[in-house]
C-alpha positions as CSV (number, residue, x, y, z in Angstrom):
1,X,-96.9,73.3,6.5
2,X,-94.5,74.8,3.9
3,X,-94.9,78.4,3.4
4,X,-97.4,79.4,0.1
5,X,-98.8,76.1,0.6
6,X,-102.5,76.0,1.6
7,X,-105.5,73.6,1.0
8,X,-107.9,74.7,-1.9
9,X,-111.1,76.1,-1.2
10,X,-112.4,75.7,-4.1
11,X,-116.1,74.2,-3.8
12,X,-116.9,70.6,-5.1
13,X,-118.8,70.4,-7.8
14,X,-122.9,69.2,-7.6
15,X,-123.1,65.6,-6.6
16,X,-124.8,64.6,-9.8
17,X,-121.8,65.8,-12.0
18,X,-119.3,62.6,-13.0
19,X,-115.7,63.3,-11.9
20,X,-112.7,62.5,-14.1
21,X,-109.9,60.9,-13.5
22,X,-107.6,63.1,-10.7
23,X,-104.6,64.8,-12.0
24,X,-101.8,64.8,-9.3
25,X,-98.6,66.9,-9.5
26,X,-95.8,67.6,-6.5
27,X,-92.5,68.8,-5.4
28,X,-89.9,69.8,-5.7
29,X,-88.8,67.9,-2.8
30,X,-87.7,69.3,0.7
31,X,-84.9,66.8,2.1
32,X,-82.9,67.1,5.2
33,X,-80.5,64.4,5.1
34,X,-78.3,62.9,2.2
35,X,-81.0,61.7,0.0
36,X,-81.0,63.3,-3.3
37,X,-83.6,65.1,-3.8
38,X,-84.1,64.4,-7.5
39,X,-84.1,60.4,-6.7
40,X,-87.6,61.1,-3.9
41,X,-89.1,63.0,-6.2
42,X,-89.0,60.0,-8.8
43,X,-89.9,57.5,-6.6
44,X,-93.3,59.5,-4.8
45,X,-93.8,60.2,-8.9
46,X,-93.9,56.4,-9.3
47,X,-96.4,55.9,-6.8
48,X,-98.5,58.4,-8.0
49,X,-101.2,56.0,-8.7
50,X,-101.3,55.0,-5.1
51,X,-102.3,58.5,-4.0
52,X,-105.0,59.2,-6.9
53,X,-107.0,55.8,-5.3
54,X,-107.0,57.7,-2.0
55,X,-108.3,60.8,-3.5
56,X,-110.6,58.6,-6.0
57,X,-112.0,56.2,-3.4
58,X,-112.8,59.5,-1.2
59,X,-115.9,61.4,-1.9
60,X,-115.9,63.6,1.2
61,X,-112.2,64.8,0.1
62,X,-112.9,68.0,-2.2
63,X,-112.1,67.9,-5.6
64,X,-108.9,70.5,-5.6
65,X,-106.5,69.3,-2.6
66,X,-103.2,70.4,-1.7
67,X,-101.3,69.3,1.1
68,X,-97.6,68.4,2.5
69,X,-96.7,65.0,2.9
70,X,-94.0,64.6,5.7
71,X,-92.0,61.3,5.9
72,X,-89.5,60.1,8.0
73,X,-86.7,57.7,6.0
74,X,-84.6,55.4,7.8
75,X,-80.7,55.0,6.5
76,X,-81.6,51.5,4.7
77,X,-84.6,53.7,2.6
78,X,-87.3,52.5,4.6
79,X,-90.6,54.6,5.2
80,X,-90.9,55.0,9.5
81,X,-92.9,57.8,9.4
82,X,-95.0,59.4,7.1
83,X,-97.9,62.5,7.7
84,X,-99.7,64.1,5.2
85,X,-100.3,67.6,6.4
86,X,-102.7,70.1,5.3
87,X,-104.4,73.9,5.9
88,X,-107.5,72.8,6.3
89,X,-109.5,69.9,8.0
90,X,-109.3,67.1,5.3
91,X,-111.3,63.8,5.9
92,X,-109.2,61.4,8.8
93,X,-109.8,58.5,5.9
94,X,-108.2,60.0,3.3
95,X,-105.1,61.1,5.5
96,X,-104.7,58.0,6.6
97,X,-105.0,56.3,2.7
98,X,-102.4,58.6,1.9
99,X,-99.8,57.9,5.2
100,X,-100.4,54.5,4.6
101,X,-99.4,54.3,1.1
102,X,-96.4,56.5,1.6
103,X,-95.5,54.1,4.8
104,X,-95.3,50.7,2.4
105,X,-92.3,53.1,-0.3
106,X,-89.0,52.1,-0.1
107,X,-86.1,54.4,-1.0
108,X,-82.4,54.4,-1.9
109,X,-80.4,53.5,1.0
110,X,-77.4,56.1,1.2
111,X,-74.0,55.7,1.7
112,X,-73.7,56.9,5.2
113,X,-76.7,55.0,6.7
114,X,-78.3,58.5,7.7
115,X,-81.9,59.1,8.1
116,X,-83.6,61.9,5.8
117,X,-86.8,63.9,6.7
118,X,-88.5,65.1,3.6
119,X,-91.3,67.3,2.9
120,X,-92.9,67.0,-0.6
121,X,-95.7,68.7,-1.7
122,X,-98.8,67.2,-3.6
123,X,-101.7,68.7,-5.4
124,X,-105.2,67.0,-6.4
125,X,-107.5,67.8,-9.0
126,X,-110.2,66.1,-10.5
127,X,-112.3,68.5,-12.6
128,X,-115.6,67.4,-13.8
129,X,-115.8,65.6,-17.4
């Protein structure tokens, strides 16, 4: 994981009290390769949606979540490998919502054909209403 980055420990609130809606924010993007960085951060942005259903859908995930999601890009733009990564133990569902969202994105293809590794960090929180 990044450095300063660390999974919230902050303590859901009582099972009785109704959730709203999850507010997601993230990057700046981390890219090794000729991707511009500014172009990945718009297209994860755009598939924000995706990643509030898999903190949504989840009610073991705590309500305040940070973590690092680590994909692997191909040269045509396509998603090979993606890993959410976080401090602490976070439920294996929920991970695997999240990698499999981020495995179906499609990026830019770049010039050169090169692969790109990129690191972009993403926070949860869903307070109660």
């Amino acid at each position: 994981a990044s450095p300063g980055l660390t999974a919230a420990k902050a303590v859901d609130p009582e099972p009785s009290l109704v959730l709203g809606p999850t507010h997601i924010s993230g990057g700046p993007a981390e890219v090794e390769g000729s991707l511009p960085k500014r172009k990945v951060s718009e297209i994860i942005e755009r598939h924000y949606n995706e990643l509030r259903f898999c903190h949504e859908g989840n009610r073991r995930v705590p309500s305040r979540v940070q973590l690092v999601l680590a994909l692997e890009v191909s040269g045509t733009g396509a998603v090979q490998q993606a890993k959410p990564e976080a401090a602490g133990v976070l439920d294996p569902t929920f991970m695997e919502c999240i990698a499999t969202a981020a495995r179906r994105w499609t990026f830019s293809a770049t010039a050169k054909k090169d692969p790109a590794n990129v690191r972009y960090p993403v926070a949860f929180d869903r307070a109660p209403q």
